[in-house]
TORVEXKOL-489280 format. One record per residue (C-alpha): residue number from 0; x, y, z. Coordinates in steps of 0.1 Angstrom, whole numbers. Each point is the difference from the previous one (the first is absolute). Example, Ala and Ser with C-alpha at 12.3 -4.5 7.8 and 13.67 -1.06 7.14 Angstrom:
// residues 2
ATOM  resi      x      y      z
ATOM     0    123    -45     78
ATOM     1     14     34     -7
END
This chain:
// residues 664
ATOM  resi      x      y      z
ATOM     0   3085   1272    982
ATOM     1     26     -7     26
ATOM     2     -7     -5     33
ATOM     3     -7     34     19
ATOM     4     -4     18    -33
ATOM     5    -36     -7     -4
ATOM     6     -8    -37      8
ATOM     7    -33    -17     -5
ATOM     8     -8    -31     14
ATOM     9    -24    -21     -8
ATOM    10     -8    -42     -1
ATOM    11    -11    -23    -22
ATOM    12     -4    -38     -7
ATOM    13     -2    -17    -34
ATOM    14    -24    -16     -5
ATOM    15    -12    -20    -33
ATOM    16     15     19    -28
ATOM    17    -31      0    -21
ATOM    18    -25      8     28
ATOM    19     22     32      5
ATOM    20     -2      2    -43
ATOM    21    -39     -1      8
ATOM    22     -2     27     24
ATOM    23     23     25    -22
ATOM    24    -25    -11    -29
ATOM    25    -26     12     19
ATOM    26     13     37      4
ATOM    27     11      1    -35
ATOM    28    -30    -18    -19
ATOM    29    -39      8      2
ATOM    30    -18    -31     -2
ATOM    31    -11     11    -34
ATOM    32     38     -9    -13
ATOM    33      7     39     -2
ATOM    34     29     16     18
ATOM    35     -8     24     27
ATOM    36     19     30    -13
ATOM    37    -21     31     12
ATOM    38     19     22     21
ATOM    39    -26      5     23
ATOM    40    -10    -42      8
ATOM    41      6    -16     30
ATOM    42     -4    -33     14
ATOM    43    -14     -6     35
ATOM    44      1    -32     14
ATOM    45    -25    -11     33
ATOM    46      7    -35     20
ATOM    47    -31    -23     -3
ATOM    48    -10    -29     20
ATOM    49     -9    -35     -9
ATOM    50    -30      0    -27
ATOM    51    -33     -6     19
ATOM    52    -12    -34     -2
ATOM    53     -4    -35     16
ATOM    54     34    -15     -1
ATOM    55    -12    -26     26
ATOM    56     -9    -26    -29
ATOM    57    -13     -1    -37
ATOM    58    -32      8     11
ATOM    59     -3     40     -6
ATOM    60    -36     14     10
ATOM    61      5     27    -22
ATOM    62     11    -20    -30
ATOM    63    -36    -25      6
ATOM    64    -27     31      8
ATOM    65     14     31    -18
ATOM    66     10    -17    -32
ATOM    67    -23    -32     -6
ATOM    68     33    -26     11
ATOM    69     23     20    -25
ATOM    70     34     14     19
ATOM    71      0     33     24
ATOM    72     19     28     -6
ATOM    73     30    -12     26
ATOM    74      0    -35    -20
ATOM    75      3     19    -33
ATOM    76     25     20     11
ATOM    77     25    -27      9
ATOM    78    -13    -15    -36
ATOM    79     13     30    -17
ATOM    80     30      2     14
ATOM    81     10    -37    -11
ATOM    82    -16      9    -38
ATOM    83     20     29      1
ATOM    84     34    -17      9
ATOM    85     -9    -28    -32
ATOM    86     -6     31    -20
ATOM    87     32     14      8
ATOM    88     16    -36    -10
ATOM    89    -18      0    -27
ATOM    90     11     31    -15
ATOM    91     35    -13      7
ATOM    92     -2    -30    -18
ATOM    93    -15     23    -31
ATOM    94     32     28      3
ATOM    95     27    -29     -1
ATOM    96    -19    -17    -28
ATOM    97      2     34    -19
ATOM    98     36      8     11
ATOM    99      6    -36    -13
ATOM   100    -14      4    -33
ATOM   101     19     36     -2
ATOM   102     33    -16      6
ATOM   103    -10    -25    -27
ATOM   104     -6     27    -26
ATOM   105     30     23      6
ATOM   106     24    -35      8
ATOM   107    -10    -14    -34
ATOM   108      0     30    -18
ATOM   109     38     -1    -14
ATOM   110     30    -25      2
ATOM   111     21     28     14
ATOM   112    -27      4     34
ATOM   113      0    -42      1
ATOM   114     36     -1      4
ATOM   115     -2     29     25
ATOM   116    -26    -16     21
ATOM   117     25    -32      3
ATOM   118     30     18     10
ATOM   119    -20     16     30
ATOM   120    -15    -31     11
ATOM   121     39    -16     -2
ATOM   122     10     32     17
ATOM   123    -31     -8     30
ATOM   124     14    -30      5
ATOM   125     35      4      3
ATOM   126     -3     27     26
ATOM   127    -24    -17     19
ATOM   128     24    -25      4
ATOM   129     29     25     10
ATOM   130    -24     16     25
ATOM   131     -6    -36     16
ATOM   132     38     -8     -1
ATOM   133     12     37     17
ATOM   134    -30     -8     25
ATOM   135     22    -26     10
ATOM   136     32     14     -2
ATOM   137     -6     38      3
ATOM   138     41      9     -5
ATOM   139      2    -20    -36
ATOM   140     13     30    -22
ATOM   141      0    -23    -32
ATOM   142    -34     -6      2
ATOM   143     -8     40     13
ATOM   144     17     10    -34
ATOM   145    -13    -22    -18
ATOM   146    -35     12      9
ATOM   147      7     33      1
ATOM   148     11     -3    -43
ATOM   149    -32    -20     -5
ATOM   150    -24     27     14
ATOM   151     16     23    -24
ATOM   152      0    -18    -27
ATOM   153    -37    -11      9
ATOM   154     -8     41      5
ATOM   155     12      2    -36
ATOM   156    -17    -27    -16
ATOM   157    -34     12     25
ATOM   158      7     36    -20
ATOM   159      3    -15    -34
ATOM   160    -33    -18      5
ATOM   161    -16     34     10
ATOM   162     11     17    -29
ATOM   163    -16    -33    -22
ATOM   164    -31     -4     17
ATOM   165     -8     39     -8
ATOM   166     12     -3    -37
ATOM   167    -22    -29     -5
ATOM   168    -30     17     17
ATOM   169      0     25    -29
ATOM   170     -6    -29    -23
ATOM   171    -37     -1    -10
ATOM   172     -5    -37      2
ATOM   173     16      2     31
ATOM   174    -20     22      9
ATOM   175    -30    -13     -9
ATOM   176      7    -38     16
ATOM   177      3     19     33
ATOM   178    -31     23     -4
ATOM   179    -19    -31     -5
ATOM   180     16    -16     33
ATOM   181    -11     33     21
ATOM   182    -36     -8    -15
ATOM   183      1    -36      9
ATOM   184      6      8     35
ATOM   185    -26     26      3
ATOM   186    -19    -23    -13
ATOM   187      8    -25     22
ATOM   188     -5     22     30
ATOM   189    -34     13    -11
ATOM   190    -12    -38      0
ATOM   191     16     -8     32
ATOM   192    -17     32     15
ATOM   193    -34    -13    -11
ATOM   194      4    -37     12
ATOM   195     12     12     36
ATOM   196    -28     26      3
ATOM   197    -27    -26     -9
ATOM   198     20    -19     31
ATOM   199    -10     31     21
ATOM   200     30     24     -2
ATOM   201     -6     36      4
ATOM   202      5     28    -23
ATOM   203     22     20     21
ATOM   204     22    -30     13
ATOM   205      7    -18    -36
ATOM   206     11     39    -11
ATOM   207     25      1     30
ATOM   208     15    -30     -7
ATOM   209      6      8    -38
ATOM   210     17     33     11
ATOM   211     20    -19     22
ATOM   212      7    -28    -24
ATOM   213      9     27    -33
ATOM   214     20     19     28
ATOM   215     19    -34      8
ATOM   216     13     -9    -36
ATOM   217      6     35    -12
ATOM   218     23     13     30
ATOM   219     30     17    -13
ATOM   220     26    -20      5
ATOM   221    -21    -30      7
ATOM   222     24    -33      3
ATOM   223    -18    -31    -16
ATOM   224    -32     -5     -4
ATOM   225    -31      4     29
ATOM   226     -1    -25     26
ATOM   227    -32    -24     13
ATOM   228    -13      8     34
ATOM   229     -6    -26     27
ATOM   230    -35      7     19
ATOM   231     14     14     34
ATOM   232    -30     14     16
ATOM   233     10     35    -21
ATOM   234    -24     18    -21
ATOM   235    -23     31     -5
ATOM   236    -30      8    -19
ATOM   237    -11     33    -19
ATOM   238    -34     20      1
ATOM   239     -7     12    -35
ATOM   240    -14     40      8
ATOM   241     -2      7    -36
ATOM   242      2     42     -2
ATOM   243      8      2     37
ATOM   244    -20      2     31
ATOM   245     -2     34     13
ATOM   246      2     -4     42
ATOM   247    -36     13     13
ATOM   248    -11    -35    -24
ATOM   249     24    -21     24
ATOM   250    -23      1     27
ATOM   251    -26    -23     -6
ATOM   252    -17     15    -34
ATOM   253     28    -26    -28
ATOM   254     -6    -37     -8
ATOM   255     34     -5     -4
ATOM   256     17     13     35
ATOM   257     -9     12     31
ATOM   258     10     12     32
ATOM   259    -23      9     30
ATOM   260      4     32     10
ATOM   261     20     16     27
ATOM   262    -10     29     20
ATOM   263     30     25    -12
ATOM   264      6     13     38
ATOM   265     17    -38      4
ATOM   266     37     19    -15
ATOM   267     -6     35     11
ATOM   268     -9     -3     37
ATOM   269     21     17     23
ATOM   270      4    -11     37
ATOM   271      3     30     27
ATOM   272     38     11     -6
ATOM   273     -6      0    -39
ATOM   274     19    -35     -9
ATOM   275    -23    -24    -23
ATOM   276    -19    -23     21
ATOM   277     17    -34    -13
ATOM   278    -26    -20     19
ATOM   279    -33     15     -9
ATOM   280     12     -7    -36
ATOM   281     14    -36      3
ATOM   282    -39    -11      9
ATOM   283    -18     22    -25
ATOM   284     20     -7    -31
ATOM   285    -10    -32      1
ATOM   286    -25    -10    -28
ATOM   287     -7    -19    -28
ATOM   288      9     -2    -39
ATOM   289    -20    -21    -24
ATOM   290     15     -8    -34
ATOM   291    -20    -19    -31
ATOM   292     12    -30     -5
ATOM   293    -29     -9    -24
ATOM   294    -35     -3     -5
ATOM   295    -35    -24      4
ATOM   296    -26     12    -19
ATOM   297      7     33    -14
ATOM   298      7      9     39
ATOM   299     39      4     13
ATOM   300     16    -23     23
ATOM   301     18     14     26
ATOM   302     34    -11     20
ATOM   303      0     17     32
ATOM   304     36     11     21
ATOM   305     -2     12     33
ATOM   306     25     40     -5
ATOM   307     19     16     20
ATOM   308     -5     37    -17
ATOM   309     32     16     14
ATOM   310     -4     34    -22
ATOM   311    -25     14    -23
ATOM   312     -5     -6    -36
ATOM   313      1     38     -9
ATOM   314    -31     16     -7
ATOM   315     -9      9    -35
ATOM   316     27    -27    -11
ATOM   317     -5    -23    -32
ATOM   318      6    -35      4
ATOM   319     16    -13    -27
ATOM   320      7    -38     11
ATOM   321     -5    -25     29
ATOM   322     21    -28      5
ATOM   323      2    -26     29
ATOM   324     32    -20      9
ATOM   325      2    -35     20
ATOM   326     31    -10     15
ATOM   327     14    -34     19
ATOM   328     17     10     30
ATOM   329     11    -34     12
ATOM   330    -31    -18      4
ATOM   331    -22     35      1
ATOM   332    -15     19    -24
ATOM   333      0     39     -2
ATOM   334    -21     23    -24
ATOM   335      4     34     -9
ATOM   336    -23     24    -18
ATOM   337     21     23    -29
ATOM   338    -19     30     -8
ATOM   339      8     20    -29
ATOM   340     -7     36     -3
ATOM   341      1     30    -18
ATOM   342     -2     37     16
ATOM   343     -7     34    -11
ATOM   344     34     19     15
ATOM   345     -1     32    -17
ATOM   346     17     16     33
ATOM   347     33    -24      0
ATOM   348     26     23     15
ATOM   349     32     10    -22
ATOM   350     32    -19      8
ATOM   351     34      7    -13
ATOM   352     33    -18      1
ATOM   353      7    -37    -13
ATOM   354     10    -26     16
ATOM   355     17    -32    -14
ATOM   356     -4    -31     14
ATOM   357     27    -31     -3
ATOM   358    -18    -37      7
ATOM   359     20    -32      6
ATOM   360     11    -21     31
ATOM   361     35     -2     17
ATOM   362      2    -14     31
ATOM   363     20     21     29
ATOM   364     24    -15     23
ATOM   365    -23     12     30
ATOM   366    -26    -31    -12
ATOM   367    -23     29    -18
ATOM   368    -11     -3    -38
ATOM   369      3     36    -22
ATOM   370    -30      5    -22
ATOM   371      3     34    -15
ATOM   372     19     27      0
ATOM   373    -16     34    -10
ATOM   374     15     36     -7
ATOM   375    -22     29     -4
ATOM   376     19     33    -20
ATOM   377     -8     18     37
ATOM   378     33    -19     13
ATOM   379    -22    -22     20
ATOM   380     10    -38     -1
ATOM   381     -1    -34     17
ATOM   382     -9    -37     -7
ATOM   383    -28    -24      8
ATOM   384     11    -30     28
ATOM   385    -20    -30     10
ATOM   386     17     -1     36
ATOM   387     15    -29     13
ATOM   388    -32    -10     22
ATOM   389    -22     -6    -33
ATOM   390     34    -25    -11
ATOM   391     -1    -15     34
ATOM   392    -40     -6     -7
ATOM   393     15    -20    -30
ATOM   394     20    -23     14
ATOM   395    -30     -8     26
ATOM   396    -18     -7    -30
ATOM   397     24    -18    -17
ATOM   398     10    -19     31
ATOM   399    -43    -11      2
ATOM   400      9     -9    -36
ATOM   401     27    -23      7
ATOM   402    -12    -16     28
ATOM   403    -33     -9    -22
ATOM   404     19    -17    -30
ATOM   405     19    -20     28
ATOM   406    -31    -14     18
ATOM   407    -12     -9    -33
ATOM   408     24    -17    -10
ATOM   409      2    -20     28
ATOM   410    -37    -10     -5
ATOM   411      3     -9    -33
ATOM   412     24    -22      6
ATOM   413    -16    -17     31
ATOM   414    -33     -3    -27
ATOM   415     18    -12    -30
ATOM   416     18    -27     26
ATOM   417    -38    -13     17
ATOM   418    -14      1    -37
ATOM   419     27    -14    -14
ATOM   420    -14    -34     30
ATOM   421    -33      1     -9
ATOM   422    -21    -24    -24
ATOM   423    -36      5      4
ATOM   424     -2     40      1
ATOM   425    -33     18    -10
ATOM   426     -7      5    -36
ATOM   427      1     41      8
ATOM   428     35      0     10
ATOM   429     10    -26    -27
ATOM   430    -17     26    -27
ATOM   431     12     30     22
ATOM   432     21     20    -30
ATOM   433     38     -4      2
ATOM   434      1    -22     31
ATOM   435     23    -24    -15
ATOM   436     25     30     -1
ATOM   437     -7     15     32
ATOM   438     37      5     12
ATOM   439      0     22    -32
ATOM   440    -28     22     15
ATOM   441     13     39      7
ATOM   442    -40     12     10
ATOM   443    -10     -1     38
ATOM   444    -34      5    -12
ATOM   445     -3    -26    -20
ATOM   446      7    -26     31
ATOM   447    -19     18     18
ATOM   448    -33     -2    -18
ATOM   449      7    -38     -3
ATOM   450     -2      0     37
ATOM   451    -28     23      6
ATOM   452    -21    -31    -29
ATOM   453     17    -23     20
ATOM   454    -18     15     31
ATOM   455    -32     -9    -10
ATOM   456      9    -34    -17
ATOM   457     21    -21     29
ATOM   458      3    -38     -2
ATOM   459     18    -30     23
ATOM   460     35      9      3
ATOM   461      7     34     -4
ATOM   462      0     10     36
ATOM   463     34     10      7
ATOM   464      9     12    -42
ATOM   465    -31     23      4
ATOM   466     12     11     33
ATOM   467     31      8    -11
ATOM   468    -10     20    -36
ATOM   469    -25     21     22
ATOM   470     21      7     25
ATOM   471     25     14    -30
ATOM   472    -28     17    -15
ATOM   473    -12     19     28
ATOM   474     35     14     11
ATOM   475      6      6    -34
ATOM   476    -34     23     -5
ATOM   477     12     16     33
ATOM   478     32     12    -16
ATOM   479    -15      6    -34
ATOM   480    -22     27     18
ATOM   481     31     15     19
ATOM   482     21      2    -26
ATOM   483    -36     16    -25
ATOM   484     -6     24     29
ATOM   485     37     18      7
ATOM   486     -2     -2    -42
ATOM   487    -31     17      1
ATOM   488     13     28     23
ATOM   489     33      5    -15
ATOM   490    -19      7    -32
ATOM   491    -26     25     15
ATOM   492     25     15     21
ATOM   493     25      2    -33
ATOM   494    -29     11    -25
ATOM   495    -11     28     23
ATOM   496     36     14      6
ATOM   497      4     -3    -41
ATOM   498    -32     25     -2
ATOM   499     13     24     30
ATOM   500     33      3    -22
ATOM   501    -14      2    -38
ATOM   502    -30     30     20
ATOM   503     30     17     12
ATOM   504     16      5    -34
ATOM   505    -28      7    -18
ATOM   506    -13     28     29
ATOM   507     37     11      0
ATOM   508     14      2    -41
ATOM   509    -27     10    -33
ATOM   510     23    -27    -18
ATOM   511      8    -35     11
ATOM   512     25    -13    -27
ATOM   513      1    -44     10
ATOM   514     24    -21    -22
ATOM   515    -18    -20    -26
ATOM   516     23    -38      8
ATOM   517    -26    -32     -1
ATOM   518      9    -11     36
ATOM   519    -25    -29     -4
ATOM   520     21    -17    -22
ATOM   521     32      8     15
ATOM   522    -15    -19     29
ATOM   523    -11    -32    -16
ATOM   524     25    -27     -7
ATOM   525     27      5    -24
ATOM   526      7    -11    -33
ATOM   527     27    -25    -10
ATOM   528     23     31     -8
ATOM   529     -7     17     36
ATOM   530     18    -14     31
ATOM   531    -28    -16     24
ATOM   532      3     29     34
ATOM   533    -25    -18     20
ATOM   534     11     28     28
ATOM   535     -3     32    -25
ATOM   536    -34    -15    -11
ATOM   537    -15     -6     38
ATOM   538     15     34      1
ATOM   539    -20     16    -24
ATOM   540    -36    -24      6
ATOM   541      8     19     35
ATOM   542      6     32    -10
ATOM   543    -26      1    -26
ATOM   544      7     35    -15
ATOM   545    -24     -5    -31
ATOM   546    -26      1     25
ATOM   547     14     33     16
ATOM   548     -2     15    -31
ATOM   549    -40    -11     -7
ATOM   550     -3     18     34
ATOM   551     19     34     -9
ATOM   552    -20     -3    -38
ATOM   553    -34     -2     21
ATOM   554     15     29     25
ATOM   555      5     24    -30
ATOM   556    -36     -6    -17
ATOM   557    -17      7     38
ATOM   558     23     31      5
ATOM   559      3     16    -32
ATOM   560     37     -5     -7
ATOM   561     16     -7    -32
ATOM   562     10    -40      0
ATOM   563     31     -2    -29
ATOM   564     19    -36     -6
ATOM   565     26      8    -14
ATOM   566     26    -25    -17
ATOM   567     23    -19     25
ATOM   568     27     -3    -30
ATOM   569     32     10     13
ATOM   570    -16     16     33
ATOM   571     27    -17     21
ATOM   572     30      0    -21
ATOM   573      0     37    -10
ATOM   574     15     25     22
ATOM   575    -20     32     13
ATOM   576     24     18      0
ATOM   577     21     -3    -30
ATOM   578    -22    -22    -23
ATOM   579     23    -28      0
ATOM   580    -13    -36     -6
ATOM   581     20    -23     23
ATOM   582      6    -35     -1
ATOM   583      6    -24     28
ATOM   584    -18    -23     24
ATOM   585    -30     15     15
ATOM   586     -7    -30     20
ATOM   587     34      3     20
ATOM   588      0     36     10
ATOM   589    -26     23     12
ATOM   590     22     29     -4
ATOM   591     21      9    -36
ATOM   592     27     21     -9
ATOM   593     -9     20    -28
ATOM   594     26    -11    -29
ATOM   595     -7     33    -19
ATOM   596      1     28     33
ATOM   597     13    -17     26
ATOM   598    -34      1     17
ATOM   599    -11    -22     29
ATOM   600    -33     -6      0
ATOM   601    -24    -29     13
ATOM   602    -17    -17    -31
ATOM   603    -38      5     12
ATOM   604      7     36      7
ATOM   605     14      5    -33
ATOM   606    -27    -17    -18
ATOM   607    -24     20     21
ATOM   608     16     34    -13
ATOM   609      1    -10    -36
ATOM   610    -38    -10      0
ATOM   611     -9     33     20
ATOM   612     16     16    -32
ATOM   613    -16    -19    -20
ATOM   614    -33     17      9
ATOM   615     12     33     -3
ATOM   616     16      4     35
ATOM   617     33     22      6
ATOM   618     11    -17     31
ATOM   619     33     18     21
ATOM   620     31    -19     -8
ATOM   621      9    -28     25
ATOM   622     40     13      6
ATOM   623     19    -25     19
ATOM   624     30     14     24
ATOM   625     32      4    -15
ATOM   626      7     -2    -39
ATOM   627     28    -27      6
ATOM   628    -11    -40      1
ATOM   629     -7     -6     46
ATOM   630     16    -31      5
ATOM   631    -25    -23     21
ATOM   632      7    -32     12
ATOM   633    -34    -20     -6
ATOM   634    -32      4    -21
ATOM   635    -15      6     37
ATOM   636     20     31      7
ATOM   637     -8     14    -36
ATOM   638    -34     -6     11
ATOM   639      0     14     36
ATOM   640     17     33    -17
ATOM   641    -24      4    -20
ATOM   642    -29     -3     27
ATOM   643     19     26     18
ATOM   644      2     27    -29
ATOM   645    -36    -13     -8
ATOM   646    -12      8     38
ATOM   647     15     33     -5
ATOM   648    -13      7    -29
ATOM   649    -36     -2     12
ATOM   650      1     16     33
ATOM   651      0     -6     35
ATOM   652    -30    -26     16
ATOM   653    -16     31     13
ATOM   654    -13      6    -32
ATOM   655    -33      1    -15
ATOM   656     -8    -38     -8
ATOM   657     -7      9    -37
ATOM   658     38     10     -1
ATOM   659     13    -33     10
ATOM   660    -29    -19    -20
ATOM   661    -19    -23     21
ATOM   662     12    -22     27
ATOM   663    -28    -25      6
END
């Protein structure tokens, strides 16, 4: 991936890890809970406006002369979303009651798995308390040694109780106590279903977020159990198109979604020297989707988003599910429409070659972040950057960040110290939830909306307090939006460079061979045996590679090409050359001499190579100079060498940019 051998540059911000877990959900999942496997779906997805109603006050004309006082469409929307996010809790609270009871059955099932389950919960603790003493003292070999004998013996004792949890599944009382715990969940989600739709939840939403919820607790290599969800602003709901929609419906004829139609010379109009006319279609692709959010009297009720239509839905197309997203950018909303399809592409065009494809994050000396690296058997190569300008967006962001948690502080502080002098305060504040432990508070929000009540319920006083906390609150909204909108951007700008890449690949190579790791959970906070890398972790929330590969699995299914994950076991470690598994410490050096063949190669490459044979793939051997060991001075000049014979490898600049990969 090196440098001049093929770099692609991209940018990217994280954002809230399980809004990005929502939008990968949506590519992967129909809101019918079914994964979207066809090789010839796609997923198009059209910015919206605000939905269409009064947002002046309560008062809704809409929701008082269309529907006899009951809720508009807009109203119900924003209902749906907040039932759906309960749901989704709800569901939670039913998978860690059943994971609960399943731990119960297999714990108490034998003395032998009792006395297991207390030597790992001893081991928990005691390495917990190593990590928190080398956090201190990071050069304490006693305690690294000790650790390092603990994990093993806890990987040994974690393999034992493997091996005992599958003998005692094959006994039939076993198995029996946990059929009848799978059937008490069902159970209980069928009657949690039904109480939620009577509240008004929609058929396709309630089936999203069960897919999303059975997705959540049976991950591979899921740590723990699911997690509760705080109500951020986030959420989606799901149109149910039961058999599909075919597109000449889309256009005003279904009661479940609609678009208003756009004249089709709005994306093939030409100006006079042949280029598209960007302008003409900027005006006329603006139109109007309507989505069933309900219904009043056997008739549907609409919500109503202002579109902008920037491509086609292709004719003849079957549309197979319709899902829209709301997201808090700071104090903003945004929506986006998700449209699922299906096409007839009995005229794909035949693609050789294979291509494998390394993901990850390493962070470069020259302040960019490696994504991928990718190989194809045609001796093409090159890795996947996001370039130092998306990192320096980061720190802006993090700066804005900063800068917010010290103002609030400050105010807090100046609050809890005026409150802490006052005897005859309002009833509301006195009530106000957790004002008694304000200094605790972490949530700008939540001070916030006890100014904006306080707004409209001033007394004798509170002149120069109020003056204060607004003052705070405004400048604080004012960075809030800053720091949402460069967010906002980074993540566009990232998301479309991620479909440029994973569309070149699949155009490029009829196999696309992507490593099978669980990146989600290597992101999340570690266990008590795992060493706490806040760095590699911001690292990889930044990097975000499991969303990568949603993109290149989407790019496959549009373009015809074979999509393979293959297992990341020993990917790394094993040498292409010789087949050699090394061992050392792939978090200290890039670059490894092969113990086996004497071969230098860097890690991602290697990987990359190995996964590209995987699939099938003869790629040409990757000869270094020399057979005898080149003595380098630092990991940087192992690095810049291989650049160099990298940059050689692929050709000069003046060649075609499909050669070099893409340089965005």
């Amino acid at each position: 991936m090196g440098g001049k051998a093929g770099t692609v540059k991209t940018a990217k911000k994280h954002k809230h890890r399980w809004v990005e877990d929502l939008e990968k959900d949506l590519i992967e999942n129909c809101s019918c809970g079914k994964s979207r496997k066809s090789q010839n779906s796609s997923v198009i997805v059209y910015g919206l406006g605000k939905p269409m109603f009064d947002e002046e006050g309560s008062e809704c004309p809409s929701c008082n002369e269309e529907s006899n006082g009951e809720p508009c469409g807009a109203h119900r929307f924003i209902d749906q979303m907040r039932l759906g996010h309960s749901y989704g809790n709800k569901l939670t609270e039913l998978y860690r009651a059943s994971s609960e009871r399943y731990r119960e059955i297999i714990g108490s099932a034998s003395k032998k798995m009792e006395v297991i389950v207390m030597k790992l919960d001893d081991l928990d603790d005691q390495i917990k308390g190593l990590n928190a003493l080398l956090k201190a003292d990071k050069d304490n070999k006693e305690a690294k040694k000790l650790k390092k004998e603990l994990t093993a013996d806890r990987k040994i004792i974690r393999a034992d109780r493997k091996e005992l949890v599958e003998k005692l599944k094959q006994n039939k009382i076993i198995q029996a106590r946990l059929k009848k715990n799978n059937i008490k969940l069902n159970s209980e989600i069928i009657k949690a279903r039904g109480e939620f739709s009577k509240l008004g939840l929609m058929w396709g939403t309630y089936n999203l977020h069960e897919a999303s919820a059975k997705q959540a607790q049976y991950a591979p290599g899921r740590r723990g159990d699911p997690e509760f969800k705080r109500w951020e602003g986030h959420g989606r709901i799901g149109v149910q198109l039961q058999g599909g929609l075919p597109e000449s419906k889309v256009w005003g004829d279904s009661r479940s979604f609609q678009i208003d139609k756009v004249d089709h010379e709005t994306w093939s109009k030409l100006r006079e020297d042949g280029s598209p006319d960007r302008a003409f279609r900027r005006k006329q692709c603006r139109t109007k989707v309507r989505v069933r959010i309900g219904s009043a009297k056997a008739k549907p009720i609409w919500v109503e988003f202002p579109m902008t239509m920037h491509r086609p839905i292709p004719e003849g197309a079957d549309i197979r599910d319709v899902t829209i997203l709301q997201k808090k950018s700071g104090t903003i909303y945004r929506y986006s429409l998700h449209v699922q399809i299906n096409e007839n592409k009995t005229n794909q065009p035949e693609r050789s070659g294979v291509v494998g494809v390394n993901l990850g994050w390493r962070k470069h000396q020259d302040n960019t972040l490696r994504v991928a690296y990718w190989y194809g058997d045609d001796g093409r190569y090159g890795e996947y950057l996001l370039d130092s300008e998306y990192l320096e967006k980061v720190k802006v962001m993090d700066g804005k960040q900063s800068k917010r948690s010290m103002a609030l502080d400050v105010i807090k502080e100046t609050f809890a110290v005026w409150l802490d002098g006052q005897d005859n305060l309002p009833e509301w504040i006195q009530e106000w939830r957790g004002i008694k432990f304000i200094r605790d508070w972490r949530s700008s929000s939540r001070l916030a909306s006890l100014v904006l009540r306080w707004r409209k319920n001033r007394f004798d006083g509170d002149a120069l307090i109020f003056e204060n906390l607004e003052e705070w609150r405004r400048a604080d909204k004012h960075t809030c939006n800053q720091e949402g909108g460069i967010r906002n951007k980074n993540q566009l700008r990232r998301q479309d460079e991620y479909r440029n890449f994973a569309a070149f690949l699949a155009r490029t190579y009829g196999k696309v061979v992507v490593d099978d790791t669980n990146y989600a959970n290597l992101a999340r906070k570690p266990g008590p045996e795992d060493d706490d890398n806040k760095v590699a972790r911001k690292q990889a929330n930044l990097a975000s590679p499991g969303k990568l590969r949603v993109n290149i699995k989407n790019a496959c299914h549009k373009h015809g090409a074979i999509y393979v994950a293959a297992s990341s076991k020993h990917i790394t470690a094993t040498c292409h050359k010789c087949g050699t598994i090394n061992d050392w410490d792939k978090s200290l050096s890039l670059t490894h001499w092969c113990s086996g063949c004497n071969a230098f190669w860097d890690q991602d490459m290697n990987a990359a190579i190995n996964l590209c044979r995987s699939g099938g793939g003869k790629p040409p051997n990757f000869e270094h100079p020399g057979d005898a060991r080149i003595e380098l001075n630092d990991e940087v000049n192992k690095y810049d060498w291989l650049i160099q014979e990298s940059a050689g490898m692929a050709g000069s600049k003046k060649q075609p940019i499909e050669n070099l990969a893409v340089t965005l």
